[in-house]
Residue frames relative to the residue before (quaternion, step in Angstrom):
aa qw qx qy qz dx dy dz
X 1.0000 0.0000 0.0000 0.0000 0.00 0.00 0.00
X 0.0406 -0.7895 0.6025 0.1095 3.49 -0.72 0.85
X 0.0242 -0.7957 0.5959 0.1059 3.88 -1.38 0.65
X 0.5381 -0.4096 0.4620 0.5738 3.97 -0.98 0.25
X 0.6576 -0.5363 0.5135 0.1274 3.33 -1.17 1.29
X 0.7412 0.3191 -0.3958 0.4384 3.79 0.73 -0.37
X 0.5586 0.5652 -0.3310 0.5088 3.72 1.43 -0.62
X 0.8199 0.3148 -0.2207 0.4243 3.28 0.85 -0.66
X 0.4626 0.4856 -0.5338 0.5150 3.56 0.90 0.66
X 0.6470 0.5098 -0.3751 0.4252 4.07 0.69 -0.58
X 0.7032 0.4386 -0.3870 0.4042 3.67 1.53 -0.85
X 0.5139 0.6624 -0.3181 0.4426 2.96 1.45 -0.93
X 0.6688 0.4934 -0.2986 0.4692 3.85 0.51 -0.51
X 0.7476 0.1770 -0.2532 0.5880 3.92 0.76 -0.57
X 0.6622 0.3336 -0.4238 0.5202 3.98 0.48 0.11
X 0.5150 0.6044 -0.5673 0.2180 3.71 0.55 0.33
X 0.6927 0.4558 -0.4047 0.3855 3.79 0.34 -0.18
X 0.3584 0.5587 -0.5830 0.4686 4.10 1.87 0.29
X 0.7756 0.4968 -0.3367 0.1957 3.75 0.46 -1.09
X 0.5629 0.7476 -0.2763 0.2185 3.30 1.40 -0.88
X 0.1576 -0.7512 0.6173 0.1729 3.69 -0.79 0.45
X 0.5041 -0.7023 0.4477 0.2287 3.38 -1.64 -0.44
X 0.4487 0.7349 -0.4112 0.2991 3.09 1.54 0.52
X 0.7335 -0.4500 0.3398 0.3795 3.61 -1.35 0.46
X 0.4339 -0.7458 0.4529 0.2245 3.60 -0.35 1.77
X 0.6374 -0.6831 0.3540 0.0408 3.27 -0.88 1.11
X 0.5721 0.1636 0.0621 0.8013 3.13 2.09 -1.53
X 0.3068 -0.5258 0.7931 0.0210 2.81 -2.19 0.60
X 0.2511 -0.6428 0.7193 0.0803 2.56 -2.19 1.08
X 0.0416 -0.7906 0.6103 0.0267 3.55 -1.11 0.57
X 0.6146 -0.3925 -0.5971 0.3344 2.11 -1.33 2.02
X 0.4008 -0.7381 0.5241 0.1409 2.95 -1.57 0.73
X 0.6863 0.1975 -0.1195 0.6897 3.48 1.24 0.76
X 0.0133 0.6289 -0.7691 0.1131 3.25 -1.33 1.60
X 0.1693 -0.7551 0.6331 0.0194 3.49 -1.32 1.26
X 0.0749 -0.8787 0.4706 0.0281 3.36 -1.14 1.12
X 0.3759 -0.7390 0.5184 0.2095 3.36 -0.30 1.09
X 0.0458 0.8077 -0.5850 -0.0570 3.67 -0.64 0.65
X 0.2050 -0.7487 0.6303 0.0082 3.68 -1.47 0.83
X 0.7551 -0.4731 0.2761 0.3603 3.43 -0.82 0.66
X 0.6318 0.3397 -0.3873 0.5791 3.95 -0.67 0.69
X 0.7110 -0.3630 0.4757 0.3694 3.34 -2.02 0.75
X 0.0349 0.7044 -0.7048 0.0765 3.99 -0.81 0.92
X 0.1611 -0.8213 0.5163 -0.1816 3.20 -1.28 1.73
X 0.1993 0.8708 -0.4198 0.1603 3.33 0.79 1.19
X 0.0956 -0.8414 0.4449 0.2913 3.34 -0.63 0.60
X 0.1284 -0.9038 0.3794 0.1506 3.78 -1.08 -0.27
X 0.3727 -0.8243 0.3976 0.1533 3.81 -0.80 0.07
X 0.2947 0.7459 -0.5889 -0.0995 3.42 -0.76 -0.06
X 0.5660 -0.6708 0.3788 0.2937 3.53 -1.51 0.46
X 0.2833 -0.6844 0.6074 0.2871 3.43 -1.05 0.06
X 0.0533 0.8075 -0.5824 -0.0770 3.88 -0.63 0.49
X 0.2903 -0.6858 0.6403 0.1883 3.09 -1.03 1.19
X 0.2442 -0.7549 0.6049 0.0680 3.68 -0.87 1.58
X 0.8276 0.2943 -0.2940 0.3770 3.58 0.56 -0.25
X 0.5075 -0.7007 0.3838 0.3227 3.33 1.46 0.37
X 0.3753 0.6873 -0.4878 0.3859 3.78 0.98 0.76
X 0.4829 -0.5782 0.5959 0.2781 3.14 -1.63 0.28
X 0.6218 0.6103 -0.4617 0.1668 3.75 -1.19 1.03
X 0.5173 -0.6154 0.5063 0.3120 3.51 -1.43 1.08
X 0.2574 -0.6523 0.7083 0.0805 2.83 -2.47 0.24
X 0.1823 -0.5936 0.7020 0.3488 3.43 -1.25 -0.37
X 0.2347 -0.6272 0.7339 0.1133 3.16 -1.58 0.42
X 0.2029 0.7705 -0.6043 -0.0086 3.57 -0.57 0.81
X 0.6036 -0.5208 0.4391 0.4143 3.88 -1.50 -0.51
X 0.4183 0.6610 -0.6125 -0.1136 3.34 -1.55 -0.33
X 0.4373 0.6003 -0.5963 0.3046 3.08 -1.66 0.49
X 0.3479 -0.8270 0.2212 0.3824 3.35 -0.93 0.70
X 0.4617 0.4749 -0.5716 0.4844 3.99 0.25 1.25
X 0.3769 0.7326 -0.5475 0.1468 3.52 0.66 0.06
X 0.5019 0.5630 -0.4786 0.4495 3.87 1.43 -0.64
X 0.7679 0.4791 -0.2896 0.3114 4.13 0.65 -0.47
X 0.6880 0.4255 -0.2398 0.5368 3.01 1.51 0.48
X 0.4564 -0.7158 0.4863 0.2072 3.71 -0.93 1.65
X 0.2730 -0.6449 0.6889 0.1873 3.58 -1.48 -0.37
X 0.2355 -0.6750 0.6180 0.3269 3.76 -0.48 0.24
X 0.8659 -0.0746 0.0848 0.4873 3.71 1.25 -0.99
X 0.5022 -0.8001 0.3193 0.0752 2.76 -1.18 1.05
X 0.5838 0.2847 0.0685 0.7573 3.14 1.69 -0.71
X 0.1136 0.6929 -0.7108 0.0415 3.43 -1.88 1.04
X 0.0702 -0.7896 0.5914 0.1477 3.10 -0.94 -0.06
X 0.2875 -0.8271 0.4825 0.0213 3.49 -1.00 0.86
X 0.3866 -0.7086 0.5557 0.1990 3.62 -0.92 1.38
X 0.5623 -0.4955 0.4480 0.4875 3.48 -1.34 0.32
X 0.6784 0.5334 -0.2895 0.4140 3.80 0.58 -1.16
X 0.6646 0.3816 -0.3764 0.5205 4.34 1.04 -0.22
X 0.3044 -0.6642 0.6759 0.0974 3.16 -1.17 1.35
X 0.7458 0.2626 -0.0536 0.6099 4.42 0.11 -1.11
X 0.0237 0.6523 -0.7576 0.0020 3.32 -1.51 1.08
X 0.2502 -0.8467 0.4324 0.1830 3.85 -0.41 0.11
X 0.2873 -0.7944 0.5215 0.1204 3.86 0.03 1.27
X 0.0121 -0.8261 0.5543 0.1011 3.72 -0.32 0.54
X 0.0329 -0.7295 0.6831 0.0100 4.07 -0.52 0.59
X 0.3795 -0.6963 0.6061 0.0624 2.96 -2.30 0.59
X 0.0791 -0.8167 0.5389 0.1907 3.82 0.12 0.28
X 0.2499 0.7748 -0.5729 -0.0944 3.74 -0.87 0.59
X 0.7384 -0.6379 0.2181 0.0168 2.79 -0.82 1.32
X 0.0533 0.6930 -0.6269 -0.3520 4.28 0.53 -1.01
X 0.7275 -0.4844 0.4246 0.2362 3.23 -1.67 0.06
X 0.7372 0.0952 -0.1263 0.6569 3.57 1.57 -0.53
X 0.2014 -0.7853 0.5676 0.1436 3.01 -1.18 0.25
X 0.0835 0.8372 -0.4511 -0.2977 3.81 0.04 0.34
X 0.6828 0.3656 -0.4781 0.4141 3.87 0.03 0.79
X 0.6033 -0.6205 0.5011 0.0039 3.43 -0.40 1.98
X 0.7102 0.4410 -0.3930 0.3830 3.74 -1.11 0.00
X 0.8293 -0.1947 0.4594 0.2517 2.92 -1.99 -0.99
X 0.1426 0.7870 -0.5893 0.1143 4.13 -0.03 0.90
X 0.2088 -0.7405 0.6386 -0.0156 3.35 -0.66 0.96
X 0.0984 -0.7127 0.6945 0.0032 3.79 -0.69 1.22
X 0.1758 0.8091 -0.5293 -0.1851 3.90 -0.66 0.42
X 0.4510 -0.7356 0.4572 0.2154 3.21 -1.12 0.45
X 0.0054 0.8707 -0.4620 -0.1688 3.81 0.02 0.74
X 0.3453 -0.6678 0.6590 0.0232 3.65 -1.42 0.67
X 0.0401 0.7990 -0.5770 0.1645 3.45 0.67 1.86
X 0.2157 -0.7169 0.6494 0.1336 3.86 -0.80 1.18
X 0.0309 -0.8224 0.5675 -0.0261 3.41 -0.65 1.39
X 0.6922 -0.5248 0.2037 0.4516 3.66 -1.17 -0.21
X 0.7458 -0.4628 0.2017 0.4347 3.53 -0.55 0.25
X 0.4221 -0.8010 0.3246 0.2736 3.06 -0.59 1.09
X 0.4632 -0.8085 0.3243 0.1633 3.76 -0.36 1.45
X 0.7648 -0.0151 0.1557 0.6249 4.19 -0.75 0.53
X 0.9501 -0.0844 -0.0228 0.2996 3.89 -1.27 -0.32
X 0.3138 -0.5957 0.5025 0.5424 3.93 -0.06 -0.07
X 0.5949 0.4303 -0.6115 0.2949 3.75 -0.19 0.48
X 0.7542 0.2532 -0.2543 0.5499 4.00 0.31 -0.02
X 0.3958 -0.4580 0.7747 0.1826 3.24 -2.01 0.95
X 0.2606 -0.3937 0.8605 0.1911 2.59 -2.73 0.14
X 0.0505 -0.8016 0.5814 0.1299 4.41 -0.35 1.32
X 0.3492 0.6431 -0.6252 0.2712 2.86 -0.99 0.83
X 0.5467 -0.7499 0.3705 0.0400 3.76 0.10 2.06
X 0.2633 0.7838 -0.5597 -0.0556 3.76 -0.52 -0.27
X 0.7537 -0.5479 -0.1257 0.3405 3.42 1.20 -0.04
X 0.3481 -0.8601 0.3697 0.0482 3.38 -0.29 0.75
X 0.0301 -0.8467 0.5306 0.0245 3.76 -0.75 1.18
X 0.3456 -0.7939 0.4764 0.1527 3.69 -1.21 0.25
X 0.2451 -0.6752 0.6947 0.0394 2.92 -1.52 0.84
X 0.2837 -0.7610 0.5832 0.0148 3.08 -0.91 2.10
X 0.0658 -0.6393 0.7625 0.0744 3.45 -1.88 0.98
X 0.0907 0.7481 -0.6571 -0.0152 3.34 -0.86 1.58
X 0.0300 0.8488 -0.5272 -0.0257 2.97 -1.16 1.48
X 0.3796 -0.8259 0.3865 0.1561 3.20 -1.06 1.75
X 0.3743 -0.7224 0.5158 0.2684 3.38 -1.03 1.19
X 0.1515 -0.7434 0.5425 0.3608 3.76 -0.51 -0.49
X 0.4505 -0.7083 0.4470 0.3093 3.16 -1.38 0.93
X 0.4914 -0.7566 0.3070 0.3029 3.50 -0.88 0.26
X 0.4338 0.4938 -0.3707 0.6562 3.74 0.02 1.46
X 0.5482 -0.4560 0.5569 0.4259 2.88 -1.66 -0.68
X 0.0197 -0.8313 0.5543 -0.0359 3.07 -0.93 1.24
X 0.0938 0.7427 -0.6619 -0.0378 4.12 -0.29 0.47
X 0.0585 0.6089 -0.7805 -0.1291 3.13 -2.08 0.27
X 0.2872 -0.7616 0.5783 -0.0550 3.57 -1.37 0.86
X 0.3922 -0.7051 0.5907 -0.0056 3.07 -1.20 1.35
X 0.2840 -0.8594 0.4247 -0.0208 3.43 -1.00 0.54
X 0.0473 0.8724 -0.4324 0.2229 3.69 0.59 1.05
X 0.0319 0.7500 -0.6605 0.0146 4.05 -0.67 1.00
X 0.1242 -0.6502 0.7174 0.2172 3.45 -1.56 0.42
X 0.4137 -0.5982 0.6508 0.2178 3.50 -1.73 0.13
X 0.1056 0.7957 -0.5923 0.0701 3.61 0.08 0.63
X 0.6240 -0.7057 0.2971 0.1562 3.15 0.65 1.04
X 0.7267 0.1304 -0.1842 0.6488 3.14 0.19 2.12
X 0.6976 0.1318 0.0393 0.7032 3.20 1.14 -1.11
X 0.2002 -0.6015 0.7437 0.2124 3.62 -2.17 1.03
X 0.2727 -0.5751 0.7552 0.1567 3.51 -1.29 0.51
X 0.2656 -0.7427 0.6022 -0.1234 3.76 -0.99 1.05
X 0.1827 0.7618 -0.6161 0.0812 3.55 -0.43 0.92
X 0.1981 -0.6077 0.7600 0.1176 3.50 -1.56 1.14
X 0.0899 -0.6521 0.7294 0.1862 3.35 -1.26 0.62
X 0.1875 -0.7352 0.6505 0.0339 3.50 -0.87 0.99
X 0.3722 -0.7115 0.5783 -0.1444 3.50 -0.86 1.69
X 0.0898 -0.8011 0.5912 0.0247 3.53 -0.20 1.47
X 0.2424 -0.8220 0.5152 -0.0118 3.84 0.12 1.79
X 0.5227 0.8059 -0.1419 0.2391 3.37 1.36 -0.78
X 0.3356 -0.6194 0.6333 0.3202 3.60 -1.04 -0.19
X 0.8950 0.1467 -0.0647 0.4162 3.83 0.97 -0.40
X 0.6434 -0.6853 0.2749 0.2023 3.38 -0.65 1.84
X 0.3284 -0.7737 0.5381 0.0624 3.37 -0.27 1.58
X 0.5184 -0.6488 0.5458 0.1114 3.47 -0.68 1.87
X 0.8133 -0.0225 0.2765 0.5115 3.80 -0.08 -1.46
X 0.1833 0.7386 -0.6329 0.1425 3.14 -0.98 1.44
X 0.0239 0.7840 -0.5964 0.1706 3.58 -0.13 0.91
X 0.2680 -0.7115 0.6338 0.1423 3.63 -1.20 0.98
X 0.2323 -0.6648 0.6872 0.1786 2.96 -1.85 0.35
X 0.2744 -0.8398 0.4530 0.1197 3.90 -0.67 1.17
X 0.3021 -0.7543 0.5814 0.0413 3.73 -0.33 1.26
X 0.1361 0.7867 -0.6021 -0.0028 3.69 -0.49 1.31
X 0.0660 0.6913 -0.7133 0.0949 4.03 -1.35 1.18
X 0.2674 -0.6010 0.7531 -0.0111 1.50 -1.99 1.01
X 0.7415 0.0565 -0.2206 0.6311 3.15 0.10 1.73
X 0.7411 -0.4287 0.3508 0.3795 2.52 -0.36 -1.87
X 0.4102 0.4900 -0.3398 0.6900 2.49 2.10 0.92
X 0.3938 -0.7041 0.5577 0.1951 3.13 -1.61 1.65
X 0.2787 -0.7563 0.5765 0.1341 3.65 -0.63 0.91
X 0.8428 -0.0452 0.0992 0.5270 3.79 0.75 -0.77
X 0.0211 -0.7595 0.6445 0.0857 3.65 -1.05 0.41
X 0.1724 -0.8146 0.5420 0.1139 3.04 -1.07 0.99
X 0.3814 -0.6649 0.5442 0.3411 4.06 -1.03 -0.03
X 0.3379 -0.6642 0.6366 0.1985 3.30 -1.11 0.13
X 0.6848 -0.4896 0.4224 0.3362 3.51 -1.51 -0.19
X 0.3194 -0.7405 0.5060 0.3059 3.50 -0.44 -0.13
X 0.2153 0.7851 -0.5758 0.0752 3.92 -1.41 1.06
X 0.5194 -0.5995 0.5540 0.2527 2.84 -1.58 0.90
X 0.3578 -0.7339 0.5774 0.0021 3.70 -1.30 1.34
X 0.0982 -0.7270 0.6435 0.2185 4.05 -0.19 0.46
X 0.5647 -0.6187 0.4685 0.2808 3.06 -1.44 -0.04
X 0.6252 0.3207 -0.4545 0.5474 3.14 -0.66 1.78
X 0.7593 0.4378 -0.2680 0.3999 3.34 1.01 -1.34
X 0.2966 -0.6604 0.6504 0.2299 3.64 -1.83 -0.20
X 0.3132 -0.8066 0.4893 0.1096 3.09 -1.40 1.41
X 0.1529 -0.7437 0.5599 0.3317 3.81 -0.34 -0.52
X 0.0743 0.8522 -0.5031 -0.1228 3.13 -1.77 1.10
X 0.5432 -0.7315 0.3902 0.1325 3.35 -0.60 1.33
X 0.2020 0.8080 -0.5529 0.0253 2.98 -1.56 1.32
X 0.0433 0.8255 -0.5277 -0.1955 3.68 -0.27 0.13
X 0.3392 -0.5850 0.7324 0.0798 2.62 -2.42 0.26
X 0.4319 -0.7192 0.5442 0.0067 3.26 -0.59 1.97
X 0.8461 0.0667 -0.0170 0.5286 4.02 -1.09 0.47
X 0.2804 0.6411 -0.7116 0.0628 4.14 0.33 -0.08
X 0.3522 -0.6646 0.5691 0.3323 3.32 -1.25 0.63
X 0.7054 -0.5343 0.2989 0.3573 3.77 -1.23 0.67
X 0.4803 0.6429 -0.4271 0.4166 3.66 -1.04 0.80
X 0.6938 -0.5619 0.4108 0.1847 2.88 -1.61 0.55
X 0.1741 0.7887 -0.5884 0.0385 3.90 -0.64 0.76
X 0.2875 -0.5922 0.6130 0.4369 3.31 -1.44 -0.10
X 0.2712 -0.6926 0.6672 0.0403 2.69 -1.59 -0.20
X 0.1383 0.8351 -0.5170 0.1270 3.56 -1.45 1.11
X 0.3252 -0.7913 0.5177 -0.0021 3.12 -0.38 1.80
X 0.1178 0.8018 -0.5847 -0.0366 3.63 -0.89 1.13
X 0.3527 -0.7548 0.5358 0.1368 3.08 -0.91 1.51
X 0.0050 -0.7424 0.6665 0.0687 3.07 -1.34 0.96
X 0.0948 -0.7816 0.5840 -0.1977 3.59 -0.54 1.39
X 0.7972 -0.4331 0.0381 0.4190 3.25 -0.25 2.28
X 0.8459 -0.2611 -0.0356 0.4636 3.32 0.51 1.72
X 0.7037 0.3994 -0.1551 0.5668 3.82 1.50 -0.86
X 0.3835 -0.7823 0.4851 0.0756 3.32 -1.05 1.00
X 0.0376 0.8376 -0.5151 -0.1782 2.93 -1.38 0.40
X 0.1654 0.8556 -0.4322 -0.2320 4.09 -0.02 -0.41
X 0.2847 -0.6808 0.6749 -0.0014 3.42 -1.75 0.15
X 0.4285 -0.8139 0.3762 -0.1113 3.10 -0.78 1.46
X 0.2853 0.7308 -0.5791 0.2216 4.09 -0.62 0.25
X 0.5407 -0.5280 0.5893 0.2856 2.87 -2.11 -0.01
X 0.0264 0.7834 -0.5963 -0.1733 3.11 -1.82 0.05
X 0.3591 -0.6882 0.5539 0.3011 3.81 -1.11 1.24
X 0.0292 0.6758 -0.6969 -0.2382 3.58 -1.19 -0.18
X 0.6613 0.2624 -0.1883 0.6770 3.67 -1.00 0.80
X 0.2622 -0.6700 0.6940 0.0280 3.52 -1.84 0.40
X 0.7479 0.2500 -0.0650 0.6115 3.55 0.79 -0.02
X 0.1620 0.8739 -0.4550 0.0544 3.89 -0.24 0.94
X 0.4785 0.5128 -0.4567 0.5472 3.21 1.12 1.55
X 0.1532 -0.8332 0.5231 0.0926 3.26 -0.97 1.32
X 0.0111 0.8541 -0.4398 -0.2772 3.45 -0.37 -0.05
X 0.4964 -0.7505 0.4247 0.1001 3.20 -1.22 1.77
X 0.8102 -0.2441 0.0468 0.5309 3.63 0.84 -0.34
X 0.2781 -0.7041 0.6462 0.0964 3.64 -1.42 0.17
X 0.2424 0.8203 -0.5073 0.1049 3.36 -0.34 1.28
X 0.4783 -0.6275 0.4484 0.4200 3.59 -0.92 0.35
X 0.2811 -0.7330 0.4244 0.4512 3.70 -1.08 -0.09
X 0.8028 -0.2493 0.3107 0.4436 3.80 -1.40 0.46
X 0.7948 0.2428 -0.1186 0.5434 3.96 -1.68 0.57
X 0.5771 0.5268 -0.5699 0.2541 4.11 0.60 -0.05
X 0.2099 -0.6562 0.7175 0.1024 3.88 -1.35 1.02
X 0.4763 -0.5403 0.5990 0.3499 3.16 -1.40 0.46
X 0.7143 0.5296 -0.3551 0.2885 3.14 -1.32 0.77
X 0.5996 0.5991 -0.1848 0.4974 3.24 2.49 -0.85
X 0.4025 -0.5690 0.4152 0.5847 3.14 -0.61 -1.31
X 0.3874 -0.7428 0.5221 0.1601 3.70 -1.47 0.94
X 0.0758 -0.6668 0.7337 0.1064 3.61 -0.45 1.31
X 0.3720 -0.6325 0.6710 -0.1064 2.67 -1.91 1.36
X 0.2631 -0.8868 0.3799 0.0036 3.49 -0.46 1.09
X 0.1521 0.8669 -0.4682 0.0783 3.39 1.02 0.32
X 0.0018 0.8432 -0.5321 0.0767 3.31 -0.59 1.29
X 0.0238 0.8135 -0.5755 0.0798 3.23 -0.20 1.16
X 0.4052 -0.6176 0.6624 0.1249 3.74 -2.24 0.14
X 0.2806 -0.5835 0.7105 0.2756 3.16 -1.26 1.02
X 0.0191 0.8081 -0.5824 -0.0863 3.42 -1.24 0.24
X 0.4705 0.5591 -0.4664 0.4986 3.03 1.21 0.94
X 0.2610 -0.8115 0.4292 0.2986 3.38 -0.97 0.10
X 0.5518 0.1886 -0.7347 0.3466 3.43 -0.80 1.47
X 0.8009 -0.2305 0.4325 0.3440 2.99 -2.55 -0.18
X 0.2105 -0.6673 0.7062 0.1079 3.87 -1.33 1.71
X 0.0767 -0.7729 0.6219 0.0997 3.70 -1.08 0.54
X 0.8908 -0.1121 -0.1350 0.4192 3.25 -1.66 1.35
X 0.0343 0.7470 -0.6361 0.1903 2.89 0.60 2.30
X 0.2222 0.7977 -0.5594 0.0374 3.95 -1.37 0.46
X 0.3875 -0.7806 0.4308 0.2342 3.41 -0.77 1.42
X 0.0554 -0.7513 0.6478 0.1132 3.75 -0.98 0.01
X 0.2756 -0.6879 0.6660 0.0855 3.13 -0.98 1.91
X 0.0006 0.7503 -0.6602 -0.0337 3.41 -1.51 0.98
X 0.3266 -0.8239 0.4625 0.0266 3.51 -0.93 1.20
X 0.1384 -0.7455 0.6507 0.0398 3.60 -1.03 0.48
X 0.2208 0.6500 -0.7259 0.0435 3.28 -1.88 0.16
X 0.8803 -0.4212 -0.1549 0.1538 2.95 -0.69 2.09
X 0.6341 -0.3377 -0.1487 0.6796 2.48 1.83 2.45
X 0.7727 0.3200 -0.2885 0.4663 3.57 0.58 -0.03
X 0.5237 -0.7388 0.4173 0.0765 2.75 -0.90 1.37
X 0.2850 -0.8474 0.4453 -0.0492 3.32 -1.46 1.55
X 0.6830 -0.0170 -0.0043 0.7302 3.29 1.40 -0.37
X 0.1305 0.5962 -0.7911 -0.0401 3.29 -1.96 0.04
X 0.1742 -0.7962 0.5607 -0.1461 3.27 -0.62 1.42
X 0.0852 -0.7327 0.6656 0.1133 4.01 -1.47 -0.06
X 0.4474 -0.5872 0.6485 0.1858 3.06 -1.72 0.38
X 0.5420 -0.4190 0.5615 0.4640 3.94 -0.95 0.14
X 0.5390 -0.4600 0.6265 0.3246 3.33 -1.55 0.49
X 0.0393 0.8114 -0.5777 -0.0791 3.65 -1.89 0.24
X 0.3523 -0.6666 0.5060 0.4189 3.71 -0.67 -0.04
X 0.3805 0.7923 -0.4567 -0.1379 3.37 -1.34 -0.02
X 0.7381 -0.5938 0.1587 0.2782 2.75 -1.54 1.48
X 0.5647 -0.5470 0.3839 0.4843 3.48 -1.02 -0.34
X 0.7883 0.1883 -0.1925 0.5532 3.98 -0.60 0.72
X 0.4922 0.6557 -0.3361 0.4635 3.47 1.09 0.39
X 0.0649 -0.7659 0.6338 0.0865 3.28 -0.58 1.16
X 0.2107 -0.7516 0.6251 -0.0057 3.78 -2.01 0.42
X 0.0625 0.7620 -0.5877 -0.2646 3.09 -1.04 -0.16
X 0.3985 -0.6438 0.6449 0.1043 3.41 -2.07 0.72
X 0.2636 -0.8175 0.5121 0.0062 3.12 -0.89 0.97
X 0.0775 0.8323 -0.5475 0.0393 3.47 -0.44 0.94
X 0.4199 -0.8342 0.3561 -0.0321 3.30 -1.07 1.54
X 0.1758 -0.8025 0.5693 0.0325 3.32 -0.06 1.11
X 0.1134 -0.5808 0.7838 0.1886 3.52 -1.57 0.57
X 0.3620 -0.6690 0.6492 0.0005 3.28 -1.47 1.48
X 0.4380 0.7097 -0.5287 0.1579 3.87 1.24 -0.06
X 0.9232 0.0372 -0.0039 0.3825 3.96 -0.34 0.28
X 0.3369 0.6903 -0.4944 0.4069 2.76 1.74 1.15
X 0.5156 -0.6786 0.4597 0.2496 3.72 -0.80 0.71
X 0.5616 -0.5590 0.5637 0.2332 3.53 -1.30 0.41
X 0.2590 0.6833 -0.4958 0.4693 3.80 0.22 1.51
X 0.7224 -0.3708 0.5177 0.2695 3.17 -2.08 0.26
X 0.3141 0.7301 -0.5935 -0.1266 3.58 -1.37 -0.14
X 0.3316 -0.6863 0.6443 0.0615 3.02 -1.21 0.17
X 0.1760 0.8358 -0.4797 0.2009 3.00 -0.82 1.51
X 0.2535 -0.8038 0.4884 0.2260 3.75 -0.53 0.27
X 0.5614 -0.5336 0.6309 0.0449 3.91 -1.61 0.49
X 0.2009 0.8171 -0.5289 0.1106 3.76 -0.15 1.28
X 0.1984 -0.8229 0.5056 0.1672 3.56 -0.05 0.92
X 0.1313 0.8393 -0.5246 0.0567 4.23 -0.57 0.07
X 0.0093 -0.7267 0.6794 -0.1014 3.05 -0.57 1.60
X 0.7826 0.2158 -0.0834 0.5779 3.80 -1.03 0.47
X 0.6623 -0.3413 0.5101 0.4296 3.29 -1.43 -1.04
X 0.5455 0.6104 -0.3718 0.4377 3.66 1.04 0.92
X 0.0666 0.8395 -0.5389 0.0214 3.85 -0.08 0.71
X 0.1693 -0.6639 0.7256 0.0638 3.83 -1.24 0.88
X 0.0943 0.7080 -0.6672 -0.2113 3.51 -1.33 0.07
């Protein structure tokens, strides 16, 4: 299908994601992300990135804009085309800037590199028809005007102990003296603990980290919320946190009183959530051996239990024509997509 090259770069732009596949892109882009810090006055920067042709093949692209500064940025070109024998073309762009800006933040301009079908008779018409297409991100940060922070929120479990990190982002136009968090721990909806951080001073552009921990947390799920407060103005930022990975214990395994070989053996397997929320369709499965070859593999019914709540599950063995002998055997608990043995 051929169209007038200007009708068909606009179709080409809303039917391009019918064309796409999912095979292993063909080219590379390098780097695949340039970040610009911008400050008040007209700001002219210019930049580059490569195209590499990894499989050594012959074929064109388009290179267009989007995003929503894309009107402030040039193209040297718009179109390439590649020999089997060129490995590196080079894409050069221009960013200019205006002197103000009036929406502050994060702006993301991307350039895309869409391999299409070969490019038919004159450079005024395509043949469309997509095969694939990567991007090269321009994120340029506006600053807000003041002091401005936002903050990110990150915990480790280091076992016994959480280690707590605010990154604090200086978004601003003006260097933030003191910023220290305060950490909000629930459980539910009940605050169980709060913790302080450290206190730092944030330049502008840069990101600080502040530390906290929390000694002994018992295991389980909380939320959690970190509010920065950074030279009189707040900020906060939210998440979850696991402690422990596994929040059933089990406390004992016993047979019950009057069992003969030959009956049936109830197993007792009593065990404790000891985290605090609510485990669902916990059940233990007793599996037996006797000198590598397996003799039984058994379950318990499925159960809920609460947090701090202990139970017991009962798996049932028929003993009919099993022999007097040794075994060896192991205990597997499995709630969810979580398994202990």
């Amino acid at each position: 299908m051929k169209v007038n090259k200007k009708i068909g770069l606009c179709i080409f732009l809303v039917i391009v994601t019918m064309f796409l596949i999912n095979d292993v892109s063909a080219f590379g882009i390098s780097p695949a992300r340039k970040t610009i810090n911008y400050q008040n006055g007209l700001l002219k920067e210019d930049g580059s990135f490569d195209i590499i042709n990894k499989d050594n093949k012959e074929f064109d692209a388009v290179i267009y804009l989007d995003g929503d500064l894309k009107d402030y940025v040039m193209l040297d070109q718009n179109e390439i085309s590649f020999k089997s024998d060129e490995d590196v073309k080079k894409i050069k762009y221009t960013v200019n800037l205006p002197a103000n800006f009036d929406n502050p933040g994060e702006h993301e301009v991307r350039i895309i590199v869409s391999e299409v079908s070969k490019v038919i008779g004159s450079k005024e018409s395509y043949s469309i028809g997509v095969k694939t297409e990567l991007v090269h991100q321009i994120r340029i940060n506006v600053p807000y005007p003041g002091k401005y922070a936002k903050a990110e929120l990150v915990s480790d479990d280091e076992g016994g102990r959480v280690k707590f990190i605010v990154s604090v982002y200086n978004k601003g136009k003006e260097d933030i003296k003191n910023a220290k968090a305060k950490i909000q721990i629930y459980n539910f909806d009940e605050l169980v603990n709060t913790i302080e951080t450290d206190t730092k001073s944030v330049e502008v552009g840069y990101k600080r980290d502040l530390i906290g921990t929390w000694d002994l947390p018992d295991e389980g799920t909380y939320g959690v919320k970190a509010i920065v407060d950074y030279d009189g103005q707040e900020t906060e930022v939210s998440g979850k946190l696991s402690v422990g990975n596994f929040f059933v214990k089990l406390l004992d395994i016993f047979i019950d009183e009057g069992f003969r070989l030959g009956g049936i053996a109830k197993f007792n397997v009593l065990v404790e959530n000891i985290g605090n929320s609510l485990v669902k369709d916990l059940y233990s499965q007793l599996i037996l051996n006797q000198d590598g070859e397996n003799i039984a593999d058994i379950k318990s019914a499925n159960l809920d239990l609460n947090n701090k709540e202990t139970q017991k599950m009962f798996i049932y063995w028929d003993t009919n024509n099993v022999k007097i002998g040794k075994y060896e055997g192991k205990v597997v608990l499995t709630y969810q997509d979580k398994v202990m043995e």
